[in-house]
Each structure stands twice: as C-alpha cells, then as structure tokens.
Backbone bond lengths (Angstrom), bond angles and torsions (degrees), N, CA, C in turn:
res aa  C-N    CA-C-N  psi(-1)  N-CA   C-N-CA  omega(-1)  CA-C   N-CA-C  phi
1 X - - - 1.445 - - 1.521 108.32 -
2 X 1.360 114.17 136.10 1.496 110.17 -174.97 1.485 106.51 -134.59
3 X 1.303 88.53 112.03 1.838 119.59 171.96 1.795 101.49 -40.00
4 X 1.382 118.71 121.10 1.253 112.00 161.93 1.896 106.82 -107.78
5 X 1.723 100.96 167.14 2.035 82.12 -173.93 2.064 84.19 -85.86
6 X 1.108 92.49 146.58 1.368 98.76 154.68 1.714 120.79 -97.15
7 X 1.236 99.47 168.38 1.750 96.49 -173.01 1.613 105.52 -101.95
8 X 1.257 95.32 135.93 1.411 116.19 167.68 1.339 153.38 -60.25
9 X 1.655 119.56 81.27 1.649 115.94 -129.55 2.022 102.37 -52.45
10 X 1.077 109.89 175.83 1.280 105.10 -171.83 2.230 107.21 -101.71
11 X 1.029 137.77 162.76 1.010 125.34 -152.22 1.722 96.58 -141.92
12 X 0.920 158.56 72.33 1.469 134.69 -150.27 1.327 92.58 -67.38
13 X 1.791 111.61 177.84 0.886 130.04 138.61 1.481 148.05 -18.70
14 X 1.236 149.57 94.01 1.255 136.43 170.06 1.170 125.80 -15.60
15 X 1.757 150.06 142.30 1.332 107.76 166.19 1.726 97.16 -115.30
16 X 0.960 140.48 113.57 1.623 132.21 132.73 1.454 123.49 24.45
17 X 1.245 144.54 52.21 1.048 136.84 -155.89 1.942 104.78 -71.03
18 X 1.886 106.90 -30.03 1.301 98.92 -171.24 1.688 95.92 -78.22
19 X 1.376 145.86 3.16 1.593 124.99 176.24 1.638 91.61 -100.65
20 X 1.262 142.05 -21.71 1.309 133.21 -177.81 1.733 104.52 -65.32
21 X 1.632 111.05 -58.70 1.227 122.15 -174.25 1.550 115.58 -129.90
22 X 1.554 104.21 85.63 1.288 112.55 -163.99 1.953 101.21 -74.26
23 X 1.428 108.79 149.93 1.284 103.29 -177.96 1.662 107.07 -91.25
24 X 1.440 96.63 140.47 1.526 91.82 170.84 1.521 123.44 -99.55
25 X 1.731 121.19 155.61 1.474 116.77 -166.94 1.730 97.69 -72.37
26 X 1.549 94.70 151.99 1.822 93.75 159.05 1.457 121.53 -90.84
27 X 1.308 136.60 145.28 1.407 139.81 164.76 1.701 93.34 -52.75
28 X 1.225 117.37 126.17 1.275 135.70 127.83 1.456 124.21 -45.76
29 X 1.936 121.60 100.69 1.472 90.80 160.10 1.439 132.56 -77.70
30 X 0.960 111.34 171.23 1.586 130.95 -163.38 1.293 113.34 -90.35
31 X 1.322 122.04 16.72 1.635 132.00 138.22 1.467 136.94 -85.02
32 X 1.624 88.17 -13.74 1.300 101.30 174.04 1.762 106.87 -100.08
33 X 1.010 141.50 -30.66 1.138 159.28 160.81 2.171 96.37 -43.02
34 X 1.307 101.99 -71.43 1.380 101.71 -165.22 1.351 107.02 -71.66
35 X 1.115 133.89 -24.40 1.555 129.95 163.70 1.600 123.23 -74.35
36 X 1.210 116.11 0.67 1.653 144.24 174.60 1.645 103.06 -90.49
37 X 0.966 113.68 -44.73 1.459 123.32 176.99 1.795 125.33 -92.52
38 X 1.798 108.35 -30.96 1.407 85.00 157.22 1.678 137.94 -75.34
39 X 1.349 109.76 175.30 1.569 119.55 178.80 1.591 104.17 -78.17
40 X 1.453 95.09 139.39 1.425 120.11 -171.90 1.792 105.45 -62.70
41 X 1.095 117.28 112.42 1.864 121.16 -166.72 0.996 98.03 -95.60
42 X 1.558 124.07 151.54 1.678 120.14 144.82 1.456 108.47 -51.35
43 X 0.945 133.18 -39.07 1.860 125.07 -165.74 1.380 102.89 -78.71
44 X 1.973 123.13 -32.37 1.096 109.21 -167.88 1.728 105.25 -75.02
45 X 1.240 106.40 -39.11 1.578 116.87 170.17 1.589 115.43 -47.50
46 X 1.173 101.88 -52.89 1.881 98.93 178.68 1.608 110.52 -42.62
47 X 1.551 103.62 -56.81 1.420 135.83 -178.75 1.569 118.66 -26.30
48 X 1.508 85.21 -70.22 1.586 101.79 160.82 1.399 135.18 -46.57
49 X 1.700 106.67 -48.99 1.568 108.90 175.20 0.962 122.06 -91.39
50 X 1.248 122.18 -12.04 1.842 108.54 151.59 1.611 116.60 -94.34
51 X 1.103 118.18 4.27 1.630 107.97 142.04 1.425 122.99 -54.15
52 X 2.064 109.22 -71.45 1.451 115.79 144.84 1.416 115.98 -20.74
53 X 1.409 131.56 -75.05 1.809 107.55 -164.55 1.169 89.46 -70.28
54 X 1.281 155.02 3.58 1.570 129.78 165.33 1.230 116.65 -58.93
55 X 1.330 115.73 -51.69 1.353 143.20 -150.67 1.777 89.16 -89.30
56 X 0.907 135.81 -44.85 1.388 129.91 -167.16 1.644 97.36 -102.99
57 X 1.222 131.21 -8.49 1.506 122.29 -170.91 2.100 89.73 -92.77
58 X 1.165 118.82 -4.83 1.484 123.19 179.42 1.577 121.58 -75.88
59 X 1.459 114.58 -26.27 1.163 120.51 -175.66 1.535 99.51 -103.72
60 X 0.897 139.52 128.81 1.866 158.99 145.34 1.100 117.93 -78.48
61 X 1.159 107.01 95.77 1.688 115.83 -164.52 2.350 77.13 -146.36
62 X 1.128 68.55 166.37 2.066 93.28 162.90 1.533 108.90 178.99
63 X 1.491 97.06 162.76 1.921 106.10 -173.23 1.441 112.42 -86.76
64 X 0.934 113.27 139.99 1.404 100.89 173.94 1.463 111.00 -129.34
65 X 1.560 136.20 120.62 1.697 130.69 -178.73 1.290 103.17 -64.47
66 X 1.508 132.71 165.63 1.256 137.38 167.25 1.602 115.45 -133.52
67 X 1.092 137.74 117.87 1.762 126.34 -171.16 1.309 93.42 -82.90
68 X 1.888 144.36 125.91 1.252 117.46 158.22 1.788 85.39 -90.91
69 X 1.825 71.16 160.36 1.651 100.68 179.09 1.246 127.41 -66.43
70 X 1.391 110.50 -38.78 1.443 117.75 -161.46 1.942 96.10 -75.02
71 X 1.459 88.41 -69.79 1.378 96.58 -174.06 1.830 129.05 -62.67
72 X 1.543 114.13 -18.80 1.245 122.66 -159.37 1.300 121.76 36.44
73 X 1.532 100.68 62.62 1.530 112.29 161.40 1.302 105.16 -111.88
74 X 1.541 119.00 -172.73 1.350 123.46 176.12 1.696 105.78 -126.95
75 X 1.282 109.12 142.12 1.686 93.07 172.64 1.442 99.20 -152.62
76 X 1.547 142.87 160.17 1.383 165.63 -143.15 1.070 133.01 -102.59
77 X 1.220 128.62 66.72 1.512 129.34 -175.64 1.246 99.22 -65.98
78 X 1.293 117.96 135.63 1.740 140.05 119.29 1.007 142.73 -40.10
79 X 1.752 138.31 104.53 1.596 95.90 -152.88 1.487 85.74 -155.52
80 X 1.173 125.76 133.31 1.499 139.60 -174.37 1.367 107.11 -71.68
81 X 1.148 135.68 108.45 1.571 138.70 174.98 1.338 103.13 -52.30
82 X 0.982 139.40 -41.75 1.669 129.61 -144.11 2.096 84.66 -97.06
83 X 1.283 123.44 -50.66 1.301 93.91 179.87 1.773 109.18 -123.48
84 X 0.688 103.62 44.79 1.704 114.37 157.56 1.700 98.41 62.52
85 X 1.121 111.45 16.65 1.916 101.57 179.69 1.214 118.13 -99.04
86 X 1.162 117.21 128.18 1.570 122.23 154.60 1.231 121.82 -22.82
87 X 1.267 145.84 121.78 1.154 143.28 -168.99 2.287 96.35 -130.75
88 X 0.646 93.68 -42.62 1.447 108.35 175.49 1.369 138.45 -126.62
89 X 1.582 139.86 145.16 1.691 132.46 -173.81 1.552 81.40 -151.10
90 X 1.655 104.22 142.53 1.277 120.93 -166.36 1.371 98.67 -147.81
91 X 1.331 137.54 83.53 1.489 137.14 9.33 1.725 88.94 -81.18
92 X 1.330 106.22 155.00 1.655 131.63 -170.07 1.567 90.37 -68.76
93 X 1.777 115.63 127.12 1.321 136.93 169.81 1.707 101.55 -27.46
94 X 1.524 90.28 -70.11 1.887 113.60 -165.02 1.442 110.33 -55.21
95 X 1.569 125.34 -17.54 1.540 137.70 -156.71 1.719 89.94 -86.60
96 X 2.185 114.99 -56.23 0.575 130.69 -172.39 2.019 128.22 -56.49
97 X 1.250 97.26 -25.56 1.222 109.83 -168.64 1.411 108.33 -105.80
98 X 1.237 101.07 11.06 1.998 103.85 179.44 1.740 93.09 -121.34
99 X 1.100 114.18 -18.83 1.492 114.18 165.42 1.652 103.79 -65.34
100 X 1.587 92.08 -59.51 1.306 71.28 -174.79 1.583 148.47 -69.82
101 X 2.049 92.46 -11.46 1.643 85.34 178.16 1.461 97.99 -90.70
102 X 1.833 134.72 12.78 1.482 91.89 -177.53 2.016 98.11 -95.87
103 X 1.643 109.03 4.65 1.222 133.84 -178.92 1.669 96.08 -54.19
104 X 1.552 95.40 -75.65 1.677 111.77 173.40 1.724 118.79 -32.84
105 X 1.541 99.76 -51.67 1.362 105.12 -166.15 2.131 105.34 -75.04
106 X 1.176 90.62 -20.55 1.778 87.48 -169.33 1.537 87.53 -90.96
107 X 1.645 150.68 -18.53 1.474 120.75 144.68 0.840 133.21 -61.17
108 X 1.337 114.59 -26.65 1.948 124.92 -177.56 1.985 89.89 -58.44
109 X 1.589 109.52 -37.51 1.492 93.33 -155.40 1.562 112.66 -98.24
110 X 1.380 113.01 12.97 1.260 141.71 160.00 0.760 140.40 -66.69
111 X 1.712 101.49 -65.84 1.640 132.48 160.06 1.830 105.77 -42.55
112 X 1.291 98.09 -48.35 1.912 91.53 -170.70 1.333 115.49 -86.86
113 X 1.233 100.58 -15.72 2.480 93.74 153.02 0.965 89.24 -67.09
114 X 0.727 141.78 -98.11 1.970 140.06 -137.56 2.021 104.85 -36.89
C-alpha cells in the first residue's frame, strides 16, 4: 500500500474584529453617578419599592395548584385574574396526560405477561 501526501486544506487567518471595529465607551450621565454615591435613606428605599409594586402591581396574574387525577401529582397554572385564562402550566397539562396514558398502556402490557 502506498501512502500518497495529501494536500492540506488552507485555513485563513483569524481576523480581529475588536482592531477592525473597536468599541467605543458610553458617557455615563451624572444622575446615575450621583445616586451611586448617595446614602441609602428610608425615603429613598420607600421610593424605590413602590415604584417596584408599581411595576409589578400592573400585571394580574395569580398561581393556581392543580391535583392531576390520573397521576397524583401537582402542577402550576398561571392564570390572568382580569380574564380567567391560563396563561401558563408548570409541568404542561397535555405533557402530563400523555405520560400518563403511555403509563396506563405499559401496565396494560405488563399485566398480560403475567
């Protein structure tokens, strides 16, 4: 058997993308700077968390547990207060109930060896 050289694909160079298009810094404004440096207040703290419950008192959502039947697990609906919809399932309803029939179906195929 006789070894021939094969050729060596070619590879270029890397190119540097940060010396082609170096990034430039941003100016910081200087409200953000001076609020970095004052002391932590009771008023500035209040301030803050009812900004926060603003921002989170906007969405109407609540949890809701669910028992499925087959399996007796529990899993997490999501559910928009203002119009009663599901918005979320934590593990997914439909995920749960195909477990369980291929659950069902692999005793059915158990049960009839025996």
């Amino acid at each position: 058997m006789e070894v021939k050289n094969t050729p060596v694909p070619f590879f270029p160079k890397p190119i540097d993308r940060a010396t082609i298009n170096p990034v430039k810094a941003i100016d910081r404004p200087e409200s953000i700077d001076s609020e970095a440096n004052d002391e932590i207040t009771k008023e500035l703290l209040i301030n803050k968390v009812e900004k926060m419950n603003e921002i989170i008192g906007k969405t109407s959502t609540s949890i809701k547990y669910q028992l499925h039947e087959k399996l007796n697990v529990y899993y997490v609906q999501v559910i928009d207060t203002t119009s009663e919809e599901v918005l979320k399932e934590i593990p997914n309803k439909k995920f749960l109930d195909m477990y369980a029939s291929i659950a069902e179906l692999m005793g059915l195929i158990v049960d009839d060896k025996l």
